[in-house]
SEDO-505463 format. One record per atom (N, C-alpha, C): x, y, z; residue number from 1; residue in one letter; atom name. Coordinates in Angstrom, 3 decimals, decimal comma. Example, Ala and Ser with C-alpha at 12.3 -4.5 7.8 and 13.67 -1.06 7.14 Angstrom:
<recs>
east|north|up|nr|rest|atom
13,190|-5,690|7,800|1|A|N
12,300|-4,500|7,800|1|A|CA
13,200|-3,300|7,800|1|A|C
12,850|-2,250|7,080|2|S|N
13,670|-1,060|7,140|2|S|CA
12,900|0,030|7,870|2|S|C
</recs>
This chain:
<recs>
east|north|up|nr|rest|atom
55,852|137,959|142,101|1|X|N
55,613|139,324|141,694|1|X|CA
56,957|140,049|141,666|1|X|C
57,310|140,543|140,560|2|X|N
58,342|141,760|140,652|2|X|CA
57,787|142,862|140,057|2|X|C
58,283|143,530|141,017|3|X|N
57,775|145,400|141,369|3|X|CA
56,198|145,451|140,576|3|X|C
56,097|145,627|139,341|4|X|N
54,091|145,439|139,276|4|X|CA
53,444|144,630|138,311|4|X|C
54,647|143,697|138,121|5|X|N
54,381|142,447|137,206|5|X|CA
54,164|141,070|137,925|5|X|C
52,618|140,399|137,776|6|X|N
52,819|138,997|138,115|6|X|CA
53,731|137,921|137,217|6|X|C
54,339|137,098|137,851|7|X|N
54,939|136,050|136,980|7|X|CA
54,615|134,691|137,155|7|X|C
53,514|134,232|136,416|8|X|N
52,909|133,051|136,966|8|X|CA
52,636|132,108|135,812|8|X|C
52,769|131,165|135,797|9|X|N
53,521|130,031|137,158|9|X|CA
55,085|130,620|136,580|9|X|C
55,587|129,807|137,675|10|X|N
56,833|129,871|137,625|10|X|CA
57,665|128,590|138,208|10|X|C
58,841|127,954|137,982|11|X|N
59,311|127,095|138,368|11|X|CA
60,799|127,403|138,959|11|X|C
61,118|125,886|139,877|12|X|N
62,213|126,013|140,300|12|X|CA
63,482|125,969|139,832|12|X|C
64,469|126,699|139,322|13|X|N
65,845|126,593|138,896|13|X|CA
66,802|126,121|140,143|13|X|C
66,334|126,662|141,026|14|X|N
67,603|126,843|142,205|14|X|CA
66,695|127,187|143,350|14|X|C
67,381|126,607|144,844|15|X|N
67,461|127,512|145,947|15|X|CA
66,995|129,358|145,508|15|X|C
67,609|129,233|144,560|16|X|N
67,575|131,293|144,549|16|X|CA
66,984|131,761|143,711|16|X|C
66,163|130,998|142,565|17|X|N
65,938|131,497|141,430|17|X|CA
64,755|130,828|140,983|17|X|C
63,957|131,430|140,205|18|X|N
62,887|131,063|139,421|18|X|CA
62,823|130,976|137,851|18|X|C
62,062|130,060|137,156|19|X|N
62,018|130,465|135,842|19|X|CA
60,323|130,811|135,477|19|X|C
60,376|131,869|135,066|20|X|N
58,593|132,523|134,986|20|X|CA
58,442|132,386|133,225|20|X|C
57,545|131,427|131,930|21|X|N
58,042|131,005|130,931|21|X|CA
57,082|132,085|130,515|21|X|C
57,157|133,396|129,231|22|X|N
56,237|134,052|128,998|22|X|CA
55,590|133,496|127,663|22|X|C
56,367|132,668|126,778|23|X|N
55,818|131,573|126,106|23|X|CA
56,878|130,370|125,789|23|X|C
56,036|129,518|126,110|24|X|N
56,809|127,980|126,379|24|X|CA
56,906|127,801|124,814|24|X|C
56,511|128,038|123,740|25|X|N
56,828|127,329|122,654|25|X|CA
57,733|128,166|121,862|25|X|C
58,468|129,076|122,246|26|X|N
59,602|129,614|121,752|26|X|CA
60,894|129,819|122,907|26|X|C
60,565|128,819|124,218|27|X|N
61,440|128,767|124,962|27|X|CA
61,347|130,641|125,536|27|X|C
61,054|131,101|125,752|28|X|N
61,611|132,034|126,656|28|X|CA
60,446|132,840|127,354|28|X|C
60,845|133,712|128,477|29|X|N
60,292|133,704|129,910|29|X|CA
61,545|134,727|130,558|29|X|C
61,035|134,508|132,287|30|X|N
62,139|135,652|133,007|30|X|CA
62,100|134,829|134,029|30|X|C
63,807|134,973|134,473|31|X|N
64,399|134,369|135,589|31|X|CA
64,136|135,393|136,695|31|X|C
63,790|134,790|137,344|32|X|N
63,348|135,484|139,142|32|X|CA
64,573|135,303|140,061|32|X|C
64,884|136,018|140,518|33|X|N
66,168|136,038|141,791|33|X|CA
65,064|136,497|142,907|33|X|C
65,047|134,983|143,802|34|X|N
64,665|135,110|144,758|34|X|CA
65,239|136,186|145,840|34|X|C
64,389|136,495|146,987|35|X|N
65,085|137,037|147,727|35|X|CA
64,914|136,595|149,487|35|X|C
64,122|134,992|149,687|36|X|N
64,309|134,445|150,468|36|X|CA
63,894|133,123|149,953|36|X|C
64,202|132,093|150,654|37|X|N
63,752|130,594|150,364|37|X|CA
62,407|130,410|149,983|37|X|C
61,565|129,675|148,931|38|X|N
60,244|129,446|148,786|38|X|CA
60,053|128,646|149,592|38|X|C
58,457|128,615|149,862|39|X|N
57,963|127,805|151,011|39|X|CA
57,782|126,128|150,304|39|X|C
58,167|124,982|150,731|40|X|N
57,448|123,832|150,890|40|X|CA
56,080|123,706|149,811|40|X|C
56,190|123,229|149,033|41|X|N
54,472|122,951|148,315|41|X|CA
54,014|121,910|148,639|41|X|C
52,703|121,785|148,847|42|X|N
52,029|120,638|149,371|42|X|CA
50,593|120,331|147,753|42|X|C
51,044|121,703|146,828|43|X|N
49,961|121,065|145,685|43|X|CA
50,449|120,022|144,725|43|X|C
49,925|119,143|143,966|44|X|N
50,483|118,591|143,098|44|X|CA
50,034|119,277|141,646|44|X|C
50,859|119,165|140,476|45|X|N
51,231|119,766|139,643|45|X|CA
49,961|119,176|138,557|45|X|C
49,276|120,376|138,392|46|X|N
48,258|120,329|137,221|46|X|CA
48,712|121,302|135,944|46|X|C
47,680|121,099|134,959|47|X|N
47,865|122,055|133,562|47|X|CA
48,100|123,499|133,916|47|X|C
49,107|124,446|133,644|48|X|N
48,806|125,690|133,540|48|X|CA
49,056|125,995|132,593|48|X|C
48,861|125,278|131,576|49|X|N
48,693|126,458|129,692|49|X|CA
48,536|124,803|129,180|49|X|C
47,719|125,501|127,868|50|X|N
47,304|124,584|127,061|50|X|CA
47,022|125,458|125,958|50|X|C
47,212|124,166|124,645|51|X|N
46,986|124,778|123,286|51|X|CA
46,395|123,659|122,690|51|X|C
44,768|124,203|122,372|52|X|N
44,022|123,446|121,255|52|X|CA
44,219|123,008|120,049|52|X|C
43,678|122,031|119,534|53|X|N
44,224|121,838|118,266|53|X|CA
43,453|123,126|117,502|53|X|C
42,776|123,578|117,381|54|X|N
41,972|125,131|116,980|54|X|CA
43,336|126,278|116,599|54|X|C
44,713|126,022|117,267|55|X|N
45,752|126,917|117,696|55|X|CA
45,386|127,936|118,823|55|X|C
44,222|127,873|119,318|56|X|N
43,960|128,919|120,312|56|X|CA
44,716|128,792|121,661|56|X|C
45,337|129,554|122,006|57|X|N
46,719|129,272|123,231|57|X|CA
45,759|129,416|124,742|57|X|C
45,877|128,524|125,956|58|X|N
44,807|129,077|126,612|58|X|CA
45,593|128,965|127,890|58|X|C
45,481|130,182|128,813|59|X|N
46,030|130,468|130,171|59|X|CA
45,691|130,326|131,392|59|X|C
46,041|129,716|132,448|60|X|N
45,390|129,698|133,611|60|X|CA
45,043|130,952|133,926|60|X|C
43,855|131,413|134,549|61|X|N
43,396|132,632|135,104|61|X|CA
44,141|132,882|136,438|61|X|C
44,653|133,925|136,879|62|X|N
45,239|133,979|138,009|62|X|CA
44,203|134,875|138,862|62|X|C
43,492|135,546|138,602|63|X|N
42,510|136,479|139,074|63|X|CA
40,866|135,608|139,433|63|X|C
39,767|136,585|139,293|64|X|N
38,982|136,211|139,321|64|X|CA
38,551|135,465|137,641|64|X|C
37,879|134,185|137,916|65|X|N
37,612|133,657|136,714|65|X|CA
36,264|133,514|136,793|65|X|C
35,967|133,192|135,137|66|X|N
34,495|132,406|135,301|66|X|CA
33,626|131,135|135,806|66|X|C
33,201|131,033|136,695|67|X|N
32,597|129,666|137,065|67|X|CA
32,664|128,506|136,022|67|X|C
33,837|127,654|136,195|68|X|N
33,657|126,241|135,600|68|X|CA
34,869|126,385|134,316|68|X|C
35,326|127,713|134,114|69|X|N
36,087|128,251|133,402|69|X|CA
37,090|128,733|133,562|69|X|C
38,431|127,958|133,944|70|X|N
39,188|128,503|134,835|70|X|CA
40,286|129,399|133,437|70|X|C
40,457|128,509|132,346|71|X|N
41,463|128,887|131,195|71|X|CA
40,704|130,249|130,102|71|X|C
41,580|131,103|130,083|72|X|N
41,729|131,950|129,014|72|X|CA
42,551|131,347|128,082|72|X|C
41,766|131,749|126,995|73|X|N
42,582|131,473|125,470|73|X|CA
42,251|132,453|124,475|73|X|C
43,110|132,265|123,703|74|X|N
43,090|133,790|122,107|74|X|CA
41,727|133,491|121,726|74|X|C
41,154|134,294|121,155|75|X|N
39,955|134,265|120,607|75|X|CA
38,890|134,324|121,309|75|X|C
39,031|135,105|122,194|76|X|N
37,533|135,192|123,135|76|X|CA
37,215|133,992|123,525|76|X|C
37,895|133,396|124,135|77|X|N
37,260|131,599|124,193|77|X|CA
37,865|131,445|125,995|77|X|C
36,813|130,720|126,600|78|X|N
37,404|130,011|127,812|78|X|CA
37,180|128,544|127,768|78|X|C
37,793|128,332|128,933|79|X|N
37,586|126,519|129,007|79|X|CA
37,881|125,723|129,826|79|X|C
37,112|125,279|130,285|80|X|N
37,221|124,562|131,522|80|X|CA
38,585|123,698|131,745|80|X|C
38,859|123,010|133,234|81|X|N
40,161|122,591|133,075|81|X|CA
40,193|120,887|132,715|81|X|C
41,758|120,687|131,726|82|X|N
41,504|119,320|131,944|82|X|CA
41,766|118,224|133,018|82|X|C
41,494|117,166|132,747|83|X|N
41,320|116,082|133,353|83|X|CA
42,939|116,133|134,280|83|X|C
42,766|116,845|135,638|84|X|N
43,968|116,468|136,583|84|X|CA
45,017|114,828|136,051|84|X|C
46,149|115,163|136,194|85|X|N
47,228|113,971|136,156|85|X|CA
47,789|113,920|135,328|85|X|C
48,507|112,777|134,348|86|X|N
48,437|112,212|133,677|86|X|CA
47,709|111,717|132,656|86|X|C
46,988|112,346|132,028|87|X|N
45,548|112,025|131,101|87|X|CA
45,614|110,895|129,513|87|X|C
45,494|109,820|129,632|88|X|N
46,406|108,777|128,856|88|X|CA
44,690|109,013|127,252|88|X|C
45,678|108,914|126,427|89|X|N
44,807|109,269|125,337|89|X|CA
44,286|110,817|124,895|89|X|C
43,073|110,658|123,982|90|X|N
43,019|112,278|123,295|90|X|CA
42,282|113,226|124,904|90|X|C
42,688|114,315|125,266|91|X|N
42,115|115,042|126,277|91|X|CA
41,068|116,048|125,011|91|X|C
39,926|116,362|125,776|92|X|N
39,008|116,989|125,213|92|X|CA
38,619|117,963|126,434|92|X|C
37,973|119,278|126,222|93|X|N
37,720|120,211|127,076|93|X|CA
36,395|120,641|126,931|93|X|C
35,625|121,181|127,761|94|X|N
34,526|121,977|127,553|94|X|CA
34,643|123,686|127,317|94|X|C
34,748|124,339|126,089|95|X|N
35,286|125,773|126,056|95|X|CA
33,840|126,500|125,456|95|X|C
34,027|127,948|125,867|96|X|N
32,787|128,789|125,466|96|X|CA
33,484|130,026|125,116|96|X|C
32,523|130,493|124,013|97|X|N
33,113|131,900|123,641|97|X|CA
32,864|132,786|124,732|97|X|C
33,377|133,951|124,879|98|X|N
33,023|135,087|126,049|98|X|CA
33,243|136,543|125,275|98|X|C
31,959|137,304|126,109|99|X|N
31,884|138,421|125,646|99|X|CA
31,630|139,372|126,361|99|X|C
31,987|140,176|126,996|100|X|N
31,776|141,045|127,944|100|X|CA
31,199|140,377|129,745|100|X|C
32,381|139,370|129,296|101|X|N
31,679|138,679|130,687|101|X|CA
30,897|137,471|131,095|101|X|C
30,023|137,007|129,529|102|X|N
29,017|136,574|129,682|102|X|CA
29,795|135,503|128,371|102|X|C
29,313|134,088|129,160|103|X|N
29,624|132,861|128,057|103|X|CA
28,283|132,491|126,864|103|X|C
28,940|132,069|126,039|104|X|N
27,789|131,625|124,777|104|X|CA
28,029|130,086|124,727|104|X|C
27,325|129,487|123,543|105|X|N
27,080|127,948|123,490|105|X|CA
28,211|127,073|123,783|105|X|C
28,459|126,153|124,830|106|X|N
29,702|125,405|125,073|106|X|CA
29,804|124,473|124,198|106|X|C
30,723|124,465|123,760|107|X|N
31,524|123,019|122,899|107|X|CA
32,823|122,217|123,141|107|X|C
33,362|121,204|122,960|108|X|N
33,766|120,496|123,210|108|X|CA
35,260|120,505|122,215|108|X|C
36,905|120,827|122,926|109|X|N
38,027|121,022|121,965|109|X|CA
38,476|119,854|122,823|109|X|C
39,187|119,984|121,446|110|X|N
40,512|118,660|121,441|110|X|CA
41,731|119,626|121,839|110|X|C
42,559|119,253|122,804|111|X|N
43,957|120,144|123,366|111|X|CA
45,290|118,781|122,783|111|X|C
45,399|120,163|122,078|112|X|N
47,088|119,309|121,730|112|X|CA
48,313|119,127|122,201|112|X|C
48,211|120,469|123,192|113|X|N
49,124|119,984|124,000|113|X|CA
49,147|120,753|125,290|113|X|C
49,554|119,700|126,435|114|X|N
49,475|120,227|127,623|114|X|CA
50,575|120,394|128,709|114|X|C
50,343|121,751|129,007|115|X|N
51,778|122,213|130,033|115|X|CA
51,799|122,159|131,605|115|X|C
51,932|120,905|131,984|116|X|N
51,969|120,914|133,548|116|X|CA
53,457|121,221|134,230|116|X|C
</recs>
Protein backbone atom coordinates (compact mmCIF):
# COMPACT_ATOMS: atom_id res chain seq x y z
CA UNK A 1 0.00 0.00 0.00
CA UNK A 2 1.22 3.54 -0.69
CA UNK A 3 -0.58 6.35 1.03
CA UNK A 4 -4.34 5.15 -0.52
CA UNK A 5 -3.35 3.03 -3.32
CA UNK A 6 -3.15 -0.86 -3.17
CA UNK A 7 -0.34 -2.30 -5.29
CA UNK A 8 -0.95 -5.82 -5.85
CA UNK A 9 0.84 -8.24 -6.54
CA UNK A 10 3.95 -7.00 -6.53
CA UNK A 11 7.43 -8.48 -6.86
CA UNK A 12 10.88 -8.51 -5.65
CA UNK A 13 13.56 -6.14 -7.28
CA UNK A 14 15.76 -5.76 -4.27
CA UNK A 15 16.21 -5.93 -0.49
CA UNK A 16 14.48 -2.30 -0.85
CA UNK A 17 12.25 -2.26 -3.58
CA UNK A 18 9.26 -3.62 -5.24
CA UNK A 19 7.93 -3.86 -8.72
CA UNK A 20 3.87 -3.41 -8.58
CA UNK A 21 3.08 -4.23 -12.79
CA UNK A 22 -0.18 -2.00 -13.61
CA UNK A 23 -0.20 -3.82 -16.98
CA UNK A 24 2.17 -6.59 -17.79
CA UNK A 25 1.62 -6.46 -21.53
CA UNK A 26 2.97 -3.06 -22.13
CA UNK A 27 5.66 -3.59 -19.50
CA UNK A 28 4.88 -0.96 -17.04
CA UNK A 29 3.77 -0.68 -13.33
CA UNK A 30 5.33 1.27 -10.08
CA UNK A 31 8.43 0.66 -8.22
CA UNK A 32 7.84 0.52 -4.40
CA UNK A 33 10.72 1.76 -2.06
CA UNK A 34 10.42 -0.27 0.72
CA UNK A 35 10.68 1.06 4.01
CA UNK A 36 11.64 -2.07 6.05
CA UNK A 37 12.66 -5.68 5.00
CA UNK A 38 9.65 -7.94 3.62
CA UNK A 39 8.78 -10.80 5.59
CA UNK A 40 9.88 -14.50 4.49
CA UNK A 41 7.01 -16.11 2.16
CA UNK A 42 6.00 -19.41 2.86
CA UNK A 43 3.17 -19.26 -0.31
CA UNK A 44 4.04 -20.73 -3.50
CA UNK A 45 3.47 -18.72 -6.58
CA UNK A 46 0.06 -19.09 -8.39
CA UNK A 47 -1.80 -17.07 -11.39
CA UNK A 48 -2.42 -13.46 -10.57
CA UNK A 49 -3.69 -12.12 -14.03
CA UNK A 50 -4.76 -13.89 -16.87
CA UNK A 51 -5.97 -13.16 -20.40
CA UNK A 52 -8.52 -15.26 -22.33
CA UNK A 53 -8.37 -16.03 -25.64
CA UNK A 54 -11.98 -13.90 -25.72
CA UNK A 55 -9.17 -10.79 -25.03
CA UNK A 56 -10.98 -10.31 -21.78
CA UNK A 57 -8.01 -9.33 -19.23
CA UNK A 58 -8.88 -10.97 -15.81
CA UNK A 59 -7.55 -9.87 -12.19
CA UNK A 60 -7.05 -11.46 -9.02
CA UNK A 61 -9.66 -10.05 -6.58
CA UNK A 62 -7.91 -8.59 -3.67
CA UNK A 63 -11.10 -7.80 -1.66
CA UNK A 64 -14.07 -9.64 -1.06
CA UNK A 65 -14.85 -12.00 -4.06
CA UNK A 66 -17.43 -14.21 -5.36
CA UNK A 67 -17.63 -17.78 -4.17
CA UNK A 68 -15.65 -20.05 -6.60
CA UNK A 69 -14.78 -16.80 -8.47
CA UNK A 70 -11.81 -15.48 -7.41
CA UNK A 71 -10.75 -13.46 -11.07
CA UNK A 72 -12.23 -10.25 -12.38
CA UNK A 73 -12.07 -9.64 -16.00
CA UNK A 74 -13.30 -6.75 -18.67
CA UNK A 75 -16.61 -7.44 -19.60
CA UNK A 76 -18.57 -8.17 -16.64
CA UNK A 77 -17.14 -11.64 -16.54
CA UNK A 78 -15.57 -13.64 -13.52
CA UNK A 79 -13.74 -16.85 -13.32
CA UNK A 80 -12.72 -19.19 -11.38
CA UNK A 81 -8.97 -19.91 -10.77
CA UNK A 82 -6.72 -21.98 -12.88
CA UNK A 83 -5.28 -25.17 -12.36
CA UNK A 84 -2.36 -24.26 -9.50
CA UNK A 85 1.45 -24.93 -10.96
CA UNK A 86 2.67 -25.48 -13.94
CA UNK A 87 -0.40 -26.44 -16.11
CA UNK A 88 1.16 -28.50 -19.21
CA UNK A 89 -1.24 -28.12 -22.26
CA UNK A 90 -4.49 -25.89 -23.20
CA UNK A 91 -5.74 -24.41 -19.51
CA UNK A 92 -9.51 -23.88 -19.63
CA UNK A 93 -11.53 -21.97 -16.84
CA UNK A 94 -14.97 -21.91 -15.53
CA UNK A 95 -16.15 -17.97 -16.06
CA UNK A 96 -19.71 -16.32 -15.52
CA UNK A 97 -21.07 -13.10 -16.48
CA UNK A 98 -21.88 -10.79 -13.33
CA UNK A 99 -24.32 -8.29 -12.70
CA UNK A 100 -24.95 -6.46 -9.79
CA UNK A 101 -23.48 -9.09 -7.78
CA UNK A 102 -25.23 -11.93 -8.97
CA UNK A 103 -23.57 -14.62 -11.58
CA UNK A 104 -25.44 -15.91 -14.82
CA UNK A 105 -24.88 -19.21 -16.94
CA UNK A 106 -21.18 -20.58 -16.41
CA UNK A 107 -19.10 -21.46 -19.34
CA UNK A 108 -16.02 -22.74 -19.98
CA UNK A 109 -12.72 -20.17 -21.56
CA UNK A 110 -9.69 -21.05 -22.98
CA UNK A 111 -6.79 -18.58 -21.17
CA UNK A 112 -4.04 -17.63 -23.34
CA UNK A 113 -1.99 -16.56 -21.24
CA UNK A 114 -0.97 -16.86 -17.75
CA UNK A 115 0.83 -14.55 -15.20
CA UNK A 116 2.30 -16.26 -12.20
Amino acid sequence: MVENSIHDPCFVLSEHSVACPSDPASNSGVEVSLTKPLPESTIAANAWMMKLTSGAMCNIGTGTTIEGYPFYCSGNLVCSAPPPGKPQGAVFVRCAPVKNGKTGKPGKYLVSTLYE
